[in-house]
N, C-alpha and C positions, 0 to 999 in steps of 0.2 A: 781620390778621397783625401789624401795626405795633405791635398795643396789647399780643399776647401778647409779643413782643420784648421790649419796654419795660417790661414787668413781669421776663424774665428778665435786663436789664439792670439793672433796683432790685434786685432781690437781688445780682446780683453786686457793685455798689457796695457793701452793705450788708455783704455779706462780705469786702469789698477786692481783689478779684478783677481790677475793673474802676475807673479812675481816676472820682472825679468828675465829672461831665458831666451835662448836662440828658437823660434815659435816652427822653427823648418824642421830643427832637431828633435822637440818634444811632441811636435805633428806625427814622426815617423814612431819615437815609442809607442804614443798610445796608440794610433793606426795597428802600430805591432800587437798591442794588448790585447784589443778589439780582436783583431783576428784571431788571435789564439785563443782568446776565450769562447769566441762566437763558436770554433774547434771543437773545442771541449763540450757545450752546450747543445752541438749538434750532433755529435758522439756518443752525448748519452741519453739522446733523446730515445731513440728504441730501447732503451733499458729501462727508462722510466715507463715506456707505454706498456710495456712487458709486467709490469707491475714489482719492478724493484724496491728494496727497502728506502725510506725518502733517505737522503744524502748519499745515495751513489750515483756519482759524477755531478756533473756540472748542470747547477738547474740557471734558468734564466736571471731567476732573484739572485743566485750568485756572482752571474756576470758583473749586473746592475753592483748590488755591493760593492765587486772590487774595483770597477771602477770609477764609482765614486769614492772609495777608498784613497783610489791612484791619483786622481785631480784634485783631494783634498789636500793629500801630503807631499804633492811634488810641484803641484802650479799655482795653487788659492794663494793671496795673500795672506797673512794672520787673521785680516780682519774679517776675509769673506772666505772664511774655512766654515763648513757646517758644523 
């Protein structure tokens, strides 16, 4: 997974999409991200179906958030920040 990443991060450099950065290196955080969010997501998936109060643990929409959070404030250029 790492490697297709880092091949979609080379192109987006290469487009200026994404600030310079070693794409092998920022492949493996957010791979990291991913998984551990996905983690969290799937951990508290029986607690939501159990009919927990909303915001206990980790819902899908929060994944989504933070990692668009994470690609906005660590890879986007200035210009193609949302």
């Amino acid at each position: 997974m790492a490697c297709d990443v880092a091949d979609v991060l080379r192109r987006g450099i290469d487009q200026g999409v994404f600030r310079p950065t070693d794409p092998d290196d920022a492949a493996l955080r957010l791979t990291a991200l991913i998984d551990g969010l996905a983690t969290q997501v799937l951990a508290a998936a029986p607690v939501m179906e159990a009919g927990a109060e909303p915001g206990a643990g980790t819902s899908p929409e929060d994944m989504q958030a933070a990692l668009l959070a994470y690609v906005d404030a660590t890879l986007c250029t200035p210009v193609h920040r949302g």
